[in-house]
N, C-alpha and C positions, 0 to 999 in steps of 0.2 A: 254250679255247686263248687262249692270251697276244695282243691287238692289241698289245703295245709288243717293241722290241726292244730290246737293250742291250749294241750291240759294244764290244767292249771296244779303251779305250788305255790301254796298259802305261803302268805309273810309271815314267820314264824314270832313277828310283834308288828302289829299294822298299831296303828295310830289308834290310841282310846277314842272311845266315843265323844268324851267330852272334849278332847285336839278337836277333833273332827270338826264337832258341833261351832270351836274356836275359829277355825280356819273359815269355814262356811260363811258364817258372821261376817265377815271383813276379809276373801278372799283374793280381793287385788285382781292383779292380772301376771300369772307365768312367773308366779312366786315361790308356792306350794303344788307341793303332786301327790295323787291319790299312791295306793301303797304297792299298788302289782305295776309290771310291764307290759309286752306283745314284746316277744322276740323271734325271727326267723333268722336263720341261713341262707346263702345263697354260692355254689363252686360251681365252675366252670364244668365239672365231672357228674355233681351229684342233682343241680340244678336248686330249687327250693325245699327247704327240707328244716325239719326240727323244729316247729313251731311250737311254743310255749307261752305259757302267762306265769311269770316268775317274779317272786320280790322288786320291787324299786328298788335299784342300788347304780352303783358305778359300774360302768363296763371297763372291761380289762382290754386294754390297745395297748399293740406294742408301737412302741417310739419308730418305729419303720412301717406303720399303716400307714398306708398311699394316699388315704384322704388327708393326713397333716401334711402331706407335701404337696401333691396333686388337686386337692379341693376337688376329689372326685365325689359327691355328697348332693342329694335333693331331697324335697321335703313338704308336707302337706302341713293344711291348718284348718281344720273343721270344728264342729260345737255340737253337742249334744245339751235338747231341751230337755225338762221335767214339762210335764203337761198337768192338767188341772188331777183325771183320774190317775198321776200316777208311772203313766207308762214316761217312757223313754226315748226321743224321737232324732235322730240328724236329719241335718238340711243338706240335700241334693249329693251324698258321700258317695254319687258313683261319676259326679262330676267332677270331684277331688283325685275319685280313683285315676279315671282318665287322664287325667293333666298329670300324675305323678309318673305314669305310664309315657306320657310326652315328651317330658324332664326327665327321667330316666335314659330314654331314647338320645336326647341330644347331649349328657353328659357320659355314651358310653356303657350304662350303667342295662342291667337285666331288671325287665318287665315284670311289676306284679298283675296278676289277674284281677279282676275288678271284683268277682265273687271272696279272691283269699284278701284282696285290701278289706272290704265291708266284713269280711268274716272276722278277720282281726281286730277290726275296730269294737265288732259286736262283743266277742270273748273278754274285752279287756272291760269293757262300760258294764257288760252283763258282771263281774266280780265285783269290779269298784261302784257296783249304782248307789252304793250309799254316799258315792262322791259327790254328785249331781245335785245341785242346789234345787231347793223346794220350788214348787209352782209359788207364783207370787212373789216372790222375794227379791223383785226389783229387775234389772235385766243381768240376771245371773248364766251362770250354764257351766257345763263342764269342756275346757273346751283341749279338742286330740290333737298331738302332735303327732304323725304317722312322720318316718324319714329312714333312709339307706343309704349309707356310709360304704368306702372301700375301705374295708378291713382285714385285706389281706399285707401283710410284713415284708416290704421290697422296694428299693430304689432304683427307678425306671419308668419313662413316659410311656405306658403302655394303660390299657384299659385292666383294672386288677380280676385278679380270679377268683375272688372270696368275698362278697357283702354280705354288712350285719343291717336287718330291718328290723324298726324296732318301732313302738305305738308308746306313746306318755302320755298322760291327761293329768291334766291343770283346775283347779273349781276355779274358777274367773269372774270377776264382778263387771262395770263398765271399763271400757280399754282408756278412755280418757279422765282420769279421777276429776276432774273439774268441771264434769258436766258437758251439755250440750251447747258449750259454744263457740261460737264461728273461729277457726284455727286462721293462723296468719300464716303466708307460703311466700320464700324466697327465691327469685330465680336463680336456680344456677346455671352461670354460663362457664366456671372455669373447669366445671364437672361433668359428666356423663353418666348416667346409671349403669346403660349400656348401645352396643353400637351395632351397623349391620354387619349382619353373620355372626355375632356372638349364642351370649346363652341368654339374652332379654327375658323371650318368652318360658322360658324355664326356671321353675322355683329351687333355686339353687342359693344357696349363701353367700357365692360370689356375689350375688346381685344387689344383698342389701349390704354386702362390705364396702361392696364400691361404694352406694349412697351416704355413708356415713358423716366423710369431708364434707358433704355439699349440703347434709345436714346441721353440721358443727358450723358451718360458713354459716348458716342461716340463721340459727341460735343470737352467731357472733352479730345481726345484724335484729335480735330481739325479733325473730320471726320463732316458730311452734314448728316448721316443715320447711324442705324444698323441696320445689317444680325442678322436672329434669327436661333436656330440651333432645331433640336429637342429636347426636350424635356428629352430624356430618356440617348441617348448617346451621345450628344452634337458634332454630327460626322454630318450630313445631314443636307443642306440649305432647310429651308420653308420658308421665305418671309419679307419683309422690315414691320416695323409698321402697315404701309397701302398701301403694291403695292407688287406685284408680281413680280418674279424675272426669266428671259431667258439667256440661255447661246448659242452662235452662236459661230460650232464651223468651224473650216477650211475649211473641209469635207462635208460643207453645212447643217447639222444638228444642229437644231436648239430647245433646249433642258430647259423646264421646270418642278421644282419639281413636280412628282405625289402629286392627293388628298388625301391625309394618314387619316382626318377628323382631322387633327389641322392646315390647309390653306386655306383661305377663297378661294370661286372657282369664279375668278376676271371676270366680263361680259367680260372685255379688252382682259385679258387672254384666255379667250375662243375663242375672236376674232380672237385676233392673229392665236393663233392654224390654224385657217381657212386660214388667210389672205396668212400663211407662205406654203401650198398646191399651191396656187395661185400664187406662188413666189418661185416654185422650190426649194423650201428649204424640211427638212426633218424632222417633228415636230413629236419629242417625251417627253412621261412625264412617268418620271419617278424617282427615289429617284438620289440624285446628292450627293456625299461628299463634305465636306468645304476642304478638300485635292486633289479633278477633278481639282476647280478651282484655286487653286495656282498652281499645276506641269503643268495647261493647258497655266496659263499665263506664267509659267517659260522656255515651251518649244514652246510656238508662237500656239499650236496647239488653242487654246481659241482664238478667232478673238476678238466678241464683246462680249459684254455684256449688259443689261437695264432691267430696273423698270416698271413695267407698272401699269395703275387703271386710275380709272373715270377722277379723279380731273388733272393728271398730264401727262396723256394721254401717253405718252412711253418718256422713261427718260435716255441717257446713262449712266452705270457706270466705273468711271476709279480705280479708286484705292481701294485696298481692304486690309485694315490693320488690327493685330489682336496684341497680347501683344510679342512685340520680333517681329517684322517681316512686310513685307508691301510686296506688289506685284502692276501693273499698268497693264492695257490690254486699249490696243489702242494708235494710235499716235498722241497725243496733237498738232504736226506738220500739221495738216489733218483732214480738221473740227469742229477744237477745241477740238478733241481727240474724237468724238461722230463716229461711226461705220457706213459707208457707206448703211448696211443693215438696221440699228436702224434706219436710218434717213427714209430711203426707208417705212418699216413699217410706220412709224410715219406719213407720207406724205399720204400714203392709206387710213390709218385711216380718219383723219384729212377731206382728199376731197371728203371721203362717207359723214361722216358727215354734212360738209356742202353744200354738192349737187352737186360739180365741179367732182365728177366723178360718174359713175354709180355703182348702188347698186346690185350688183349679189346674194346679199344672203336675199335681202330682209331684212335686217336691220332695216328701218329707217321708224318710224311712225308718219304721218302726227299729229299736237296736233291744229294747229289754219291755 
């Protein structure tokens, strides 16, 4: 049971029906936001406290909040479905709950309970359900931002005594405007996402600050993404900026980097894992070289390959360049070069989520 509460005050001018019905239409992705918040408290004295659902607006930080100097800050990224009758559904949100609990824990920061995370997220979706894009309407959703900031006023490396938690939701269309096809990934070797004994496994901002350069590098070399390698011998693949990487190979094994604790451990990811039992495939995790996957593409043995995470949901990838050198894996001939399995996966996913098929594992949490 929920210890926080979160009465709600109406937006005293929410967005006309017809913005609404605008936005909906052509809602991008982490453009526009529905019209209330989720906010709580958190002191060292009073513990969690003040939960509310107040207007979308700015928050008031003083120029000496800890997180603008300290990057003390983490943060979730879940989706809520509209389903055929109606109702209102997230996918696995006490998986989210957990790992923010995890990240929290390794940046310092106080634990929220798994009942007051889904309670908060429920308070906020249950006011804004009119946010929630219609059943049907392409691969829509509403999709939550949950995160906790040190927002206590003080310069000092110390863990702060005052966080602000706060819930924001987004209507979100597909994460990639251009469709379902195969993204190009550049290696970065002059970068690292992150290294051992940092904050890897932790959904933190620091993590996708670092990837940015080695994103810009990749751009620079007409790539969509970069592979980040480890850290220490710039030999083993761990993960794109913000999505997790699968290699499917001939053989039916279908193969992503083990948790070493510098890769974030993706709810998507874990899914798959599952889904890929249920699909006669052969899911291992374990450490990969950036050398498996070129002699795989170079000898047909590597079938597919994909991206996967909240926002983009499973992504194929085709081409994989690095300085001197390029490889491709899949037939552009043949689904736009996307993998008959990636697509398979993707499809599963997809119709748990939105209700069109059955939920064997229990997934999916009713919110409104």
């Amino acid at each position: 049971m929920s210890t926080l509460q979160f009465p709600v005050t109406a937006h005293p001018s929410p967005a006309t029906e017809d913005r609404r019905r605008e936005i909906l239409a052509n809602p991008g992705f982490g453009k526009q936001f529905t019209d209330h918040m989720a906010l709580a408290t958190w002191t060292a004295e009073a513990g969690w406290h003040d939960g509310k659902i107040a207007p979308y607006g700015p928050l008031s930080i003083d120029p000496a909040a800890a997180v603008l100097h300290y990057a003390q800050e983490v943060f979730e990224g879940l989706k809520a479905f509209r389903h055929e009758d109606g109702s209102v559904w997230a996918f696995r949100p006490e998986a989210n709950a957990r790992r923010m609990s995890r990240s929290a824990h390794r940046l310092a920061l106080p634990t929220l309970s798994e009942e007051d995370f889904i309670f908060s997220v429920r308070a906020l979706v249950a006011e804004d359900v009119e946010w929630v894009p219609d059943y049907g309407t392409g691969e829509t959703s509403l999709y939550l931002r949950p995160f906790m900031f040190a927002s206590e006023a003080f310069l000092g490396v110390r863990p702060a005594n005052e966080i602000t938690y706060c819930v924001i939701a987004s209507p979100a269309g597909a994460y990639f405007a251009g469709g379902m096809k195969p993204v190009s990934l550049w290696v970065s070797t002059d970068y690292a996402r992150a290294g051992s004994g940092g904050t890897g496994a932790a959904k933190c901002g620091g993590n996708y600050a670092s990837s940015l350069a080695g994103q810009l590098e990749g751009i620079g070399h007409g790539c969509d993404q970069a592979v980040f390698l480890d850290s220490e011998t710039h030999t083993y693949i761990e993960e794109l900026g913000g999505m997790n990487l699968f290699l499917l190979f001939s053989d039916g094994r279908l193969v992503t980097p083990e948790l070493t604790g510098s890769i974030l451990e993706g709810v998507t990811r874990d899914s798959i894992l599952e889904l890929a039992k249920d699909m006669g495939l052969q899911p291992e995790e374990r450490r990969i070289t950036i050398q498996e996957w070129k002699d795989g593409a170079a000898s047909g043995e590597l079938a597919e390959v994909f991206a996967c995470g909240t926002a983009a949901v499973v992504t194929p990838v085709g081409r994989l360049v690095w300085e001197g050198g390029e490889c491709t894996v899949g037939d552009p001939d043949v689904n736009g070069g996307a993998g008959a399995t990636t697509l398979d996966i993707r499809r599963r996913l997809l119709d748990i989520q939105y209700g069109r098929a059955e939920d064997p594992h229990g997934w999916m949490t009713r919110l409104v």
